[in-house]
C-alpha positions as CSV (number, residue, x, y, z in Angstrom):
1,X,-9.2,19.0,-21.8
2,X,-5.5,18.5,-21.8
3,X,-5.0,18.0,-18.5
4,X,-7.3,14.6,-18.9
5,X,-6.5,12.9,-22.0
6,X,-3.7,10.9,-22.1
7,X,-0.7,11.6,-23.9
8,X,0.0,8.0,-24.2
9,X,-1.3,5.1,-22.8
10,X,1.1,4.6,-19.7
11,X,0.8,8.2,-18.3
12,X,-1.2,7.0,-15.5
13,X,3.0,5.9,-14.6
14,X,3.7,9.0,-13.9
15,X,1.3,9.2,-10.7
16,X,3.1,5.9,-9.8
17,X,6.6,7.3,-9.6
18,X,5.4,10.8,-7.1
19,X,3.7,8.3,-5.3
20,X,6.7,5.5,-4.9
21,X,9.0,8.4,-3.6
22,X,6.6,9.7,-1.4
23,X,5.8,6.4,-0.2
24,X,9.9,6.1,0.4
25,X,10.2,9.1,2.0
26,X,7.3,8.5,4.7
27,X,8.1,4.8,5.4
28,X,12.0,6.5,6.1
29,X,10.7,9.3,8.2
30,X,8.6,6.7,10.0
31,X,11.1,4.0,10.9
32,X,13.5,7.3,12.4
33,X,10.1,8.5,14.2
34,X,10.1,5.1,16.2
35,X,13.6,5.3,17.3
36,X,13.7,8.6,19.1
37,X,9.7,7.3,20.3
38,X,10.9,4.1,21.7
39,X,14.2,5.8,23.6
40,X,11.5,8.3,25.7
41,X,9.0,6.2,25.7
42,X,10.3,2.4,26.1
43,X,8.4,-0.5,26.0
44,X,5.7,0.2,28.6
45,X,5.1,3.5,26.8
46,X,4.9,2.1,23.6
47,X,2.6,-0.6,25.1
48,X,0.3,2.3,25.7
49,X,0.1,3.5,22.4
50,X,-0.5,0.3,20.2
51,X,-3.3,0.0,22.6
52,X,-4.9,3.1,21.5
53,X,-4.0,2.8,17.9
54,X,-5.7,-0.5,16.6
55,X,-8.8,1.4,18.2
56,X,-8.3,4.5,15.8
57,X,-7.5,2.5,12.7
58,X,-10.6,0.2,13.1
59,X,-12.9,3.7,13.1
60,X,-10.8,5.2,10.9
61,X,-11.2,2.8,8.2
62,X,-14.8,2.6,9.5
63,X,-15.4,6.1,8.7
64,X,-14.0,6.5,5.6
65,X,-15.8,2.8,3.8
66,X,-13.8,2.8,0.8
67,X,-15.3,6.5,-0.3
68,X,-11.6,7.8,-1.5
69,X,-11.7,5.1,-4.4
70,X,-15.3,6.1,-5.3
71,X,-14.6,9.6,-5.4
72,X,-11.5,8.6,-7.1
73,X,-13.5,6.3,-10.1
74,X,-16.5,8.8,-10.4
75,X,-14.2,11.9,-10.6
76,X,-12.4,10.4,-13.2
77,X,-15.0,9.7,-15.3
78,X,-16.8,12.8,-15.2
79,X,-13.7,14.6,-16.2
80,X,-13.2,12.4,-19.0
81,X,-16.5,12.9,-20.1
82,X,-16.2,16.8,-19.7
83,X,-18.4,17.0,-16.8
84,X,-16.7,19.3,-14.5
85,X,-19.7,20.8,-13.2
86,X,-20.7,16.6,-12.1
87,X,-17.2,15.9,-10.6
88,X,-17.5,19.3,-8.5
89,X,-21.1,17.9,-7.6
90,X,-19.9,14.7,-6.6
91,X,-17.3,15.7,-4.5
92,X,-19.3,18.3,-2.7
93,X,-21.6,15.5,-2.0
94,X,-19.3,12.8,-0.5
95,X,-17.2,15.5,1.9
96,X,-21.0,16.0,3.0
97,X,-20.5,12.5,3.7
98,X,-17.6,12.5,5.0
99,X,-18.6,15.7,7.4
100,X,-21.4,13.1,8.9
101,X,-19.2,10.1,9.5
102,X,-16.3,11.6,10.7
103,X,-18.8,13.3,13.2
104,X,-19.9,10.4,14.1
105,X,-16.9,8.1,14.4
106,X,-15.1,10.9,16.4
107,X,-17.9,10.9,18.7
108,X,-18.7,7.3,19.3
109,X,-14.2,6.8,19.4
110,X,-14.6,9.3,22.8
111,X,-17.4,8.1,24.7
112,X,-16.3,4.4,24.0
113,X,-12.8,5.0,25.4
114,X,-13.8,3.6,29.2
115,X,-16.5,1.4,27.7
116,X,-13.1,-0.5,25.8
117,X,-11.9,-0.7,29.5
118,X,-14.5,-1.5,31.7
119,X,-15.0,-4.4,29.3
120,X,-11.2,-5.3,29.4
121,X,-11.2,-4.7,25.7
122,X,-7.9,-2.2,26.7
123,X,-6.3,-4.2,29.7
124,X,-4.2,-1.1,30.8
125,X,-6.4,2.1,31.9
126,X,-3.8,4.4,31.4
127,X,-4.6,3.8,27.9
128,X,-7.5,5.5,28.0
129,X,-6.2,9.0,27.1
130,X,-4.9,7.9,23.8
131,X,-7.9,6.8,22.6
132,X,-9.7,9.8,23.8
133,X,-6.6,12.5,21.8
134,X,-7.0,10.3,19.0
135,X,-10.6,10.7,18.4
136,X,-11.0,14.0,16.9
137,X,-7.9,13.0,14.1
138,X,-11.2,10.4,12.9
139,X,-12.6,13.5,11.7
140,X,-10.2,14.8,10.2
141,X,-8.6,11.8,8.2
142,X,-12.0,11.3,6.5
143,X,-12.3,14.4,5.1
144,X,-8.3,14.1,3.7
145,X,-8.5,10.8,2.4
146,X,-11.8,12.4,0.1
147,X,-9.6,15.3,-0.6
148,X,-7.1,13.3,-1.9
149,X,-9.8,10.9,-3.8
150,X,-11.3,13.5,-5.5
151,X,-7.6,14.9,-6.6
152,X,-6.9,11.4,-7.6
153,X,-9.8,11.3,-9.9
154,X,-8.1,14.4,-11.9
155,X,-4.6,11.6,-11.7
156,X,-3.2,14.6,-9.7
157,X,-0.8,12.1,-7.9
158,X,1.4,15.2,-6.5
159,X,-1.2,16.5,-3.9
160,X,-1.7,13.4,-2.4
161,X,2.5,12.5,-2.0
162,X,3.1,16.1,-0.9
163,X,0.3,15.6,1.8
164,X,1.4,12.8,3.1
165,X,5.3,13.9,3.3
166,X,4.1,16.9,5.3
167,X,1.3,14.6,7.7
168,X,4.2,12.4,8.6
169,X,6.2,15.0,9.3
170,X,4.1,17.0,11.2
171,X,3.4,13.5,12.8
172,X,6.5,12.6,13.7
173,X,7.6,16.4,15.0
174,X,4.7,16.2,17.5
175,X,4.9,12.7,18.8
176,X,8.6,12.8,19.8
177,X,8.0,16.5,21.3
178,X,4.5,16.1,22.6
179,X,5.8,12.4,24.2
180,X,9.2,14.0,25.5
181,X,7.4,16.9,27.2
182,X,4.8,15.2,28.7
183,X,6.8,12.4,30.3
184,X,7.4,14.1,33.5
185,X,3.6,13.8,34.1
186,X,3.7,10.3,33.9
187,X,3.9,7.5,31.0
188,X,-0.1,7.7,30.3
189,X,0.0,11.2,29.2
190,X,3.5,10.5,27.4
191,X,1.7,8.1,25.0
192,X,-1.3,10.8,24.5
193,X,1.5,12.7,23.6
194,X,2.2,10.7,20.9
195,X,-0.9,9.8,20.3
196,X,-1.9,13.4,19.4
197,X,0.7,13.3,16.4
198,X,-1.6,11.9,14.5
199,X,-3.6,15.1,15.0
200,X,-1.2,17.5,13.8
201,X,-0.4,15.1,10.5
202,X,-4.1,14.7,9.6
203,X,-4.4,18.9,10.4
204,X,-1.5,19.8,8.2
205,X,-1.8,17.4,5.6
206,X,-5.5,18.5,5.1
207,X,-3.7,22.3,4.6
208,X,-2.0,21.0,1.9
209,X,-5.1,19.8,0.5
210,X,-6.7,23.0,0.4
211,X,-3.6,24.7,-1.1
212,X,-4.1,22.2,-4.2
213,X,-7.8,22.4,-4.2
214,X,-7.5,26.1,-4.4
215,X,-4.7,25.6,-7.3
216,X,-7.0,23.2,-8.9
217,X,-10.4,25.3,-9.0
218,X,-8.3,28.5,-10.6
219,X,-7.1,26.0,-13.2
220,X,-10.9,24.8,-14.0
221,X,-12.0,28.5,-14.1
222,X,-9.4,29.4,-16.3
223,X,-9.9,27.1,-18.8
224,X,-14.0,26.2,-18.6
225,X,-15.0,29.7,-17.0
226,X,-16.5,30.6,-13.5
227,X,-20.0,29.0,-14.7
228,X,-20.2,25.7,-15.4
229,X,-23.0,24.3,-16.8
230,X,-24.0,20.9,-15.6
231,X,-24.2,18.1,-18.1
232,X,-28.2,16.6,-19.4
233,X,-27.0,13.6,-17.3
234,X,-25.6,15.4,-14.4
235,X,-28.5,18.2,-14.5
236,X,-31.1,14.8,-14.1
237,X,-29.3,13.3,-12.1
238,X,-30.6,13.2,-7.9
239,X,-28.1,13.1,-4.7
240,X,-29.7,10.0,-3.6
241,X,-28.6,8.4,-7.1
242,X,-25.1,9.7,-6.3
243,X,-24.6,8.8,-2.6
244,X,-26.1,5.2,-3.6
245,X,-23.3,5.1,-6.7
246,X,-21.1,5.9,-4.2
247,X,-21.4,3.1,-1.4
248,X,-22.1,0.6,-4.1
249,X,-18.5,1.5,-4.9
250,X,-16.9,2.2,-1.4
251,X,-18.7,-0.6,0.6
252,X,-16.6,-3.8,-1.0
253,X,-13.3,-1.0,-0.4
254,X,-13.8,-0.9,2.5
255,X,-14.8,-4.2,3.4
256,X,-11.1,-5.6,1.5
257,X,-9.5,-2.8,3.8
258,X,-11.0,-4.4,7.2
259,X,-10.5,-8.1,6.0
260,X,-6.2,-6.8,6.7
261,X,-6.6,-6.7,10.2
262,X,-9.1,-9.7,10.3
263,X,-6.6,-12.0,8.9
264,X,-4.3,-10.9,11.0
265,X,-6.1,-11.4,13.8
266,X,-6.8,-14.9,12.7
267,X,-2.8,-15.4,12.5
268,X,-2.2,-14.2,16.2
269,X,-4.5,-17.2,16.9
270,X,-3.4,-19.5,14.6
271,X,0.3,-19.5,13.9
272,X,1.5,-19.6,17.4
273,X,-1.1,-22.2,19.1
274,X,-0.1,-24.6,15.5
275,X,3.8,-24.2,16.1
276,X,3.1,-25.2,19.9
277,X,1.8,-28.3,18.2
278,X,4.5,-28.3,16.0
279,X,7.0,-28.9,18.9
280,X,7.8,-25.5,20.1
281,X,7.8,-23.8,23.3
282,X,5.4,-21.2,23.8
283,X,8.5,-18.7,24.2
284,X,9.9,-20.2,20.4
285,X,6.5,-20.0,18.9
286,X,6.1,-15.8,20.3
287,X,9.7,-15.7,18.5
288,X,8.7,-17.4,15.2
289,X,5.4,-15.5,15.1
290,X,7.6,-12.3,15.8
291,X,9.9,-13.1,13.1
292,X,7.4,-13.6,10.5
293,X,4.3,-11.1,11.5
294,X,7.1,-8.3,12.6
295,X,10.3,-9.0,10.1
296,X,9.4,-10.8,7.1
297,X,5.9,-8.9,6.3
298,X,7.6,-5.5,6.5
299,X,10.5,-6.3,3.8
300,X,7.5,-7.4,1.5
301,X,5.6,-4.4,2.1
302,X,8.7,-2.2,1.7
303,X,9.4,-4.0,-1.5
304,X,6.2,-3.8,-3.0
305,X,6.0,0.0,-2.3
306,X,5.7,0.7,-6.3
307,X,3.2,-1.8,-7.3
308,X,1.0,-0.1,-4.4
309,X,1.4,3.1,-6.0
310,X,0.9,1.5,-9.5
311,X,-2.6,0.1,-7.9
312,X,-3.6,3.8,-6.8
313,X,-2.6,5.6,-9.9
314,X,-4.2,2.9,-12.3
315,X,-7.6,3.5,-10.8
316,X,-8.6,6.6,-12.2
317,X,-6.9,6.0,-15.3
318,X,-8.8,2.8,-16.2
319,X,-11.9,4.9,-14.9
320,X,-11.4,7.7,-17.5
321,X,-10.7,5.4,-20.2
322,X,-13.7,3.4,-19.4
323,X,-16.0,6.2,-19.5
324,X,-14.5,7.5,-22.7
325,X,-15.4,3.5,-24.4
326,X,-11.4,3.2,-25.1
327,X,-11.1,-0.9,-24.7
328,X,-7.5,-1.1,-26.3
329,X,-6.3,1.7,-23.8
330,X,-7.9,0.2,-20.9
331,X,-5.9,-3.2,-22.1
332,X,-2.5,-1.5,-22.7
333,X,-2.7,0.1,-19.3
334,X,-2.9,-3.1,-17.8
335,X,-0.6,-4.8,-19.7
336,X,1.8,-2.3,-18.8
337,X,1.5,-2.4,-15.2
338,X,1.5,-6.3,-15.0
339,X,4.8,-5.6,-17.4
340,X,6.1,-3.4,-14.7
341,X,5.4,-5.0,-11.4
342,X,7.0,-8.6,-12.8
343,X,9.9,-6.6,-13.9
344,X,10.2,-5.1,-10.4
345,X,9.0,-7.9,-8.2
346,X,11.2,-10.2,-9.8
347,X,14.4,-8.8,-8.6
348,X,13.0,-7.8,-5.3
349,X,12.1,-11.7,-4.9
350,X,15.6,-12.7,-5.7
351,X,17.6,-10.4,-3.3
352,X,14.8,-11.0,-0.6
353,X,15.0,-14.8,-1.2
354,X,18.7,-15.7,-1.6
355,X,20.0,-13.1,0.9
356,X,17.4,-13.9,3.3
357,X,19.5,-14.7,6.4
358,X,22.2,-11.8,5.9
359,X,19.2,-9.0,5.2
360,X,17.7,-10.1,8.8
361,X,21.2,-10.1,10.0
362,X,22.0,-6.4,8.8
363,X,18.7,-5.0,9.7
364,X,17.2,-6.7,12.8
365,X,19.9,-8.6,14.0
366,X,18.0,-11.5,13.9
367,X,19.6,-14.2,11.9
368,X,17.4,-16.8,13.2
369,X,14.2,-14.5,10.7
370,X,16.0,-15.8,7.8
371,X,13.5,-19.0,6.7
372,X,10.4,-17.5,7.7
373,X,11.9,-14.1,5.1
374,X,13.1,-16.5,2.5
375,X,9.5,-18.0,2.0
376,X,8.1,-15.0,2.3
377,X,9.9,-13.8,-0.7
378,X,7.5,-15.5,-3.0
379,X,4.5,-12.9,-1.7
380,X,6.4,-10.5,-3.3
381,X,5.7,-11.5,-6.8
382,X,2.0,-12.4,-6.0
383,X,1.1,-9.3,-4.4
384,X,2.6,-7.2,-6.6
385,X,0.2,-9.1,-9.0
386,X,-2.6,-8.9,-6.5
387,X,-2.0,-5.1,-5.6
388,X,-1.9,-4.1,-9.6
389,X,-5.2,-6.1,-10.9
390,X,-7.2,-5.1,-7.8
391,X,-6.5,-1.8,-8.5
392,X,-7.6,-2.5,-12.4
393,X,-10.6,-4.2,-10.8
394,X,-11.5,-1.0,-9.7
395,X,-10.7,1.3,-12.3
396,X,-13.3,-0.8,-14.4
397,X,-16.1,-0.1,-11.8
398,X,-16.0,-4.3,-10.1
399,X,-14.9,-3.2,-6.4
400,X,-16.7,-6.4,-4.9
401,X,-14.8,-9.1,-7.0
402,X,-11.6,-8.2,-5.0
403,X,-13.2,-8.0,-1.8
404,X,-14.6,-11.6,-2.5
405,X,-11.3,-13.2,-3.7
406,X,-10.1,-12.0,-0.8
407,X,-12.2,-13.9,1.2
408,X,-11.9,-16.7,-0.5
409,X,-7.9,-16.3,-0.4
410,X,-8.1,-15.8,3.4
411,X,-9.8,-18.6,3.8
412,X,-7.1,-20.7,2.1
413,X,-4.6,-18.9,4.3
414,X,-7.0,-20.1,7.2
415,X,-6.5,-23.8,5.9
416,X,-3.0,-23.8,5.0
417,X,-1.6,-22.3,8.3
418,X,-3.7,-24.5,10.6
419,X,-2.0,-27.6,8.7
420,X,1.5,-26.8,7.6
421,X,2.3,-24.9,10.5
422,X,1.5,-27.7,12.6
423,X,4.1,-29.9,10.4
424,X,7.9,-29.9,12.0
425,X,9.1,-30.0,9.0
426,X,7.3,-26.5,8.0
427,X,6.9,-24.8,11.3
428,X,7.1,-21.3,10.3
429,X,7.6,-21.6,6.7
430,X,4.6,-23.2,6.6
431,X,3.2,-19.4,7.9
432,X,4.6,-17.8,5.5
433,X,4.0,-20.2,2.7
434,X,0.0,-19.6,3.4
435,X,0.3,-16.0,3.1
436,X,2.0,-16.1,-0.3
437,X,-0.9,-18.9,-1.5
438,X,-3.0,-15.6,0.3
439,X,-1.8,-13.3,-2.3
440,X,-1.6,-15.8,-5.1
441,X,-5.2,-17.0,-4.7
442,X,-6.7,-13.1,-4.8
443,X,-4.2,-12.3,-7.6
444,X,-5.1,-15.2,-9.8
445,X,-8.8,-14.7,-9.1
446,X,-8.4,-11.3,-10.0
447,X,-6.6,-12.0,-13.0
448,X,-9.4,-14.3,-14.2
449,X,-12.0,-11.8,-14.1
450,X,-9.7,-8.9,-15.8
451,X,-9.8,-11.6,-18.5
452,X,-13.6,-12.0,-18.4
453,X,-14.0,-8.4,-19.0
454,X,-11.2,-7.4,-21.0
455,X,-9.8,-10.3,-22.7
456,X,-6.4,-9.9,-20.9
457,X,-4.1,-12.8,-19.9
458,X,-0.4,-12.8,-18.8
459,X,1.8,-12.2,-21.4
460,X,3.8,-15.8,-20.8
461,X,6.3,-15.0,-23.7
462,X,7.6,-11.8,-22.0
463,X,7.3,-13.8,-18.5
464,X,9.6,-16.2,-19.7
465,X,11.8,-13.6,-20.2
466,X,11.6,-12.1,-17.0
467,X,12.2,-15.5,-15.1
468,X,14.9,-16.0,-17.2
469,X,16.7,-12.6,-16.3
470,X,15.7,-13.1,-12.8
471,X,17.5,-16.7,-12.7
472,X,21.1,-15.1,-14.3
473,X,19.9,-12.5,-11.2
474,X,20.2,-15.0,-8.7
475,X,23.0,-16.9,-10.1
476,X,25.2,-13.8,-10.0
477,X,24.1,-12.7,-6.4
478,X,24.7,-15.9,-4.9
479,X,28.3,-16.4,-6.6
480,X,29.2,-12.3,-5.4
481,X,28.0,-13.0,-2.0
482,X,29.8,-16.1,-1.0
483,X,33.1,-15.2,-3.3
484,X,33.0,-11.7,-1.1
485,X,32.4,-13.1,1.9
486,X,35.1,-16.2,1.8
487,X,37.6,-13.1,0.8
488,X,36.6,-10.4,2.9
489,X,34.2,-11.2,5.8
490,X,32.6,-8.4,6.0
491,X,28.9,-8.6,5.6
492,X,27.4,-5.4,4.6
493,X,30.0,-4.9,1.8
494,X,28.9,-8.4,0.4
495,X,25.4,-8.1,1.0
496,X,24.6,-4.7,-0.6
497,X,27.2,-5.5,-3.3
498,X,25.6,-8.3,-4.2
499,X,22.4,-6.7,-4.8
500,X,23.6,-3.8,-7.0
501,X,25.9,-6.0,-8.7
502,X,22.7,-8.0,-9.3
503,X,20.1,-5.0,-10.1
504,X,23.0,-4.4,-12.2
505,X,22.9,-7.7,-14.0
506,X,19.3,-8.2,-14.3
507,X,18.6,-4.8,-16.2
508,X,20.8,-6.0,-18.7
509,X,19.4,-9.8,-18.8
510,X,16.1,-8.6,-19.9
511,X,17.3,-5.9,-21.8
512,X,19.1,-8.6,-24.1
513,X,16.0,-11.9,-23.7
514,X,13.7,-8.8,-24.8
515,X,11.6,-8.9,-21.7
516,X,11.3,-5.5,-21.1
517,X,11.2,-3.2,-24.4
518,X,13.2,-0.3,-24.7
519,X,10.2,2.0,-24.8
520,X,8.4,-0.3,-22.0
521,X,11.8,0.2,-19.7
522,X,11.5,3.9,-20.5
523,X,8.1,4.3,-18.2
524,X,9.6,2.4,-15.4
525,X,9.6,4.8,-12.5
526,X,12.4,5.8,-10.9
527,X,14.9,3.7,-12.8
528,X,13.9,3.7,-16.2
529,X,15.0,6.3,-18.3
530,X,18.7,6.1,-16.5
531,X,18.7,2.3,-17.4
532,X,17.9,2.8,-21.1
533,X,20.7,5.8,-21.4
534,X,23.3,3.4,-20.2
535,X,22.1,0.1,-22.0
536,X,22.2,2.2,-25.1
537,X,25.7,3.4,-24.3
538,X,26.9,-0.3,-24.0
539,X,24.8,-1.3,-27.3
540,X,22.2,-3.3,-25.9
541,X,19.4,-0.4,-26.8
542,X,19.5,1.3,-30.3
């Protein structure tokens, strides 16, 4: 089947640029969403809410155990191995699933609501109906994160980007109308309100799902005919066998997924009781926590927003060429997106790290964020690195050995911020420098085993490179922003100058140390294929 066998080995690249937009476009829509929120709402409101919502995401994530990457990995290889009648089988099997736990999770999220505050779990009782609106969305999540598993498994990245453009949307629509119109009766049912916005983006966003699902099943009828014909492997093959293949695969997801809000957890108990030790106030350690936890994490999320989509879009990729026995694709497909998220993360880490101060001037007006973002710059690179060979991990059917090294690298967190943050001459950095020896424990765990399996390992050659490139980078932003600002004093102009003047710079750095090849530069998303027409104007690219 066409639609299935790769055209070349990076195509899975092409999932990873829908996704990086879409990705842009709902973190955009989301940051505007909390702006008009906050003004009707206000801080009490929104007080309210994030009471509610760590509720829902716990039974949300619950609910769901890691069955999207399952669906994903199986799907992929049954369609690689021409089994469309298994695939089908399979995913009628885990929305079964899914029809169970999201009935059961929507159910137990309602009648625990005034358990949560009886037990003081929820200190404010006007919290209660937010929990109770947001109960139902359980349901419905789980049944569109196996949607988009299953479309996944086929690498049809554009159902799941669309979906999730239209949820937040939908989302976002409802919350500030819902919250607005509601206020009148008090600031309890404001933030159900809001609270039910999450209904209307799981509701719609499932609509789009259908649409695609619809789409897909005319294409598989067209081209296999109305009856297919199971496989001698799928035709022997029991439900039992395929629901236990399935949590073998989704428990360990799953279990990574909640370890997020663990070690955060652990951080809100740490960081601020060891910078209280450190010397600081209780008020100055709330303010360094809030600067790191709340300022610096975003902009490393936000700059790692293509090596996230490169994790989901390698998964079934390495999946299909696993199940079709093609060892030198499945190594050229991770070569290539190692290759790609140094060559982005690089850069990223240089504008984060030298314009540290003036980024958390120009955004939060908070100058004062500027260490605690500086040393968080280094995560960048590392979970880039951890984001890409977990999601290789996967593909290749080993979901527990990223949940493990994540363990293990949250322990190490555990270690390093109970005894650097304590140190006065840390403080904060020493926060942030135990979350990037987080990522960079789980990445180069990871990284080990992909070698195990596959006989990969770094490409240190073409790193050079890229650390070279990144250096004349940094250089070059530094000198801009300190020559622009001595002349002109205005901020904003030096700042965001200094990083296109540097983007600028650094494409053309590697492009000349031959760290990025011209047909390597070609499959970067986004940017690529723009790059490479003007470096071969200029002569750099033949």
């Amino acid at each position: 089947m066409a639609e299935t066998k790769s055209t070349g080995s990076e195509k899975f690249l092409k999932g990873t640029l829908i996704l990086t937009v879409s990705s842009f476009v709902v973190k955009v829509i989301g940051s505007l969403n909390w702006i008009f929120v906050s003004r009707i709402l206000g801080g009490e409101g929104i007080g309210l809410y994030q009471m509610a919502f760590p509720i829902y995401f716990f039974a949300m994530t619950v609910s769901q155990a890691g069955v999207p990457v399952a669906i994903s990995i199986i799907t992929a290889e049954r369609v690689a191995l021409n089994d469309i009648f298994g695939a089908k089988r399979v995913f009628r099997i885990s929305m079964a699933l899914m029809l169970f736990t999201g009935i059961i999770f929507s159910v137990l999220t309602y009648f625990s609501a005034s358990w949560l505050i009886e037990w003081q779990f929820i200190r404010d009782a006007r919290a209660y109906m937010s929990v109770v609106v947001l109960a139902p969305t359980v349901f419905f999540v789980t049944f569109l994160a196996a949607s988009r598993g299953y479309l996944q498994g086929w690498q049809r990245m554009t159902p799941t980007a669309v979906s999730q453009i239209v949820e937040q949307i939908f989302r976002v629509i409802t919350m500030i109308v819902l919250a607005d119109l509601l206020l009148p009766w008090g600031l309890d049912y404001a933030a159900a309100g809001a609270s039910l916005g999450a209904l209307a983006g799981a509701v719609t966003g499932l609509m789009v799902l259908v649409y695609f699902h619809i789409k897909l099943n005319r294409e598989i009828e067209f081209k296999y005919g109305a009856n297919l014909q199971p496989t001698a492997q799928s035709a022997s093959e029991s439900t039992f066998s395929i629901i236990k293949r399935i949590f073998v695969l989704a428990l360990p997801v799953s279990a990574a997924s909640i370890m997020l809000p663990v070690v955060s957890n652990l951080d809100l108990m740490i960081v601020p009781q060891r910078l209280e030790v450190a010397g600081y106030s209780v008020r100055q350690a709330t303010e360094l926590f809030g600067y790191l936890n709340g300022m610096a994490v975003p902009l490393i999320n936000l700059a790692t927003i293509l090596t996230a989509s490169l994790a989901v879009s390698i998964v079934p990729a390495i999946s299909e060429a696993r199940a079709l026995k093609q060892t030198d694709r499945i190594y050229n497909q991770t070569a290539a997106a190692v290759r790609i998220s140094n060559f982005v993360c690089f850069p990223a880490f240089v504008v984060v790290f030298f314009l540290a101060t003036p980024i958390s001037s120009l955004i939060y007006n908070a100058p004062g964020a500027g260490p605690a973002v500086m040393i968080s710059a280094v995560s960048i690179i590392l979970l880039g690195l951890h984001q890409v060979s977990t999601g290789v991990l996967q593909g290749l059917g080993h979901t527990t050995i990223p949940m493990v090294n994540m363990i293990l690298a949250a322990a190490a967190k555990v270690f390093l911020n109970w005894h650097l943050t304590a140190l006065p001459a840390f403080g904060i950095m020493g926060a942030a420098w135990a979350t990037a020896a987080d990522m960079g424990v789980a990445a180069f765990i990871n990284l080990y085993f992909i070698y195990k399996y596959i006989g990969y390992k770094i490409e240190l050659g073409q790193l050079f490179k890229t650390i070279c490139a990144a250096g004349v980078m940094a250089v070059v932003v530094k000198f801009f922003y300190e020559l622009t600002m001595a002349e002109w004093h205005i901020e904003v102009i030096s700042t965001f100058g200094a990083v296109f003047v540097g983007c600028a710079v650094y494409i053309i750095a590697v492009a000349l140390f031959g760290g990025m090849r011209k047909e390597d530069m070609q499959q970067i998303p986004m940017i690529g294929r723009i790059a490479v027409k003007i470096l071969s104007r200029i002569g750099i690219f033949k």
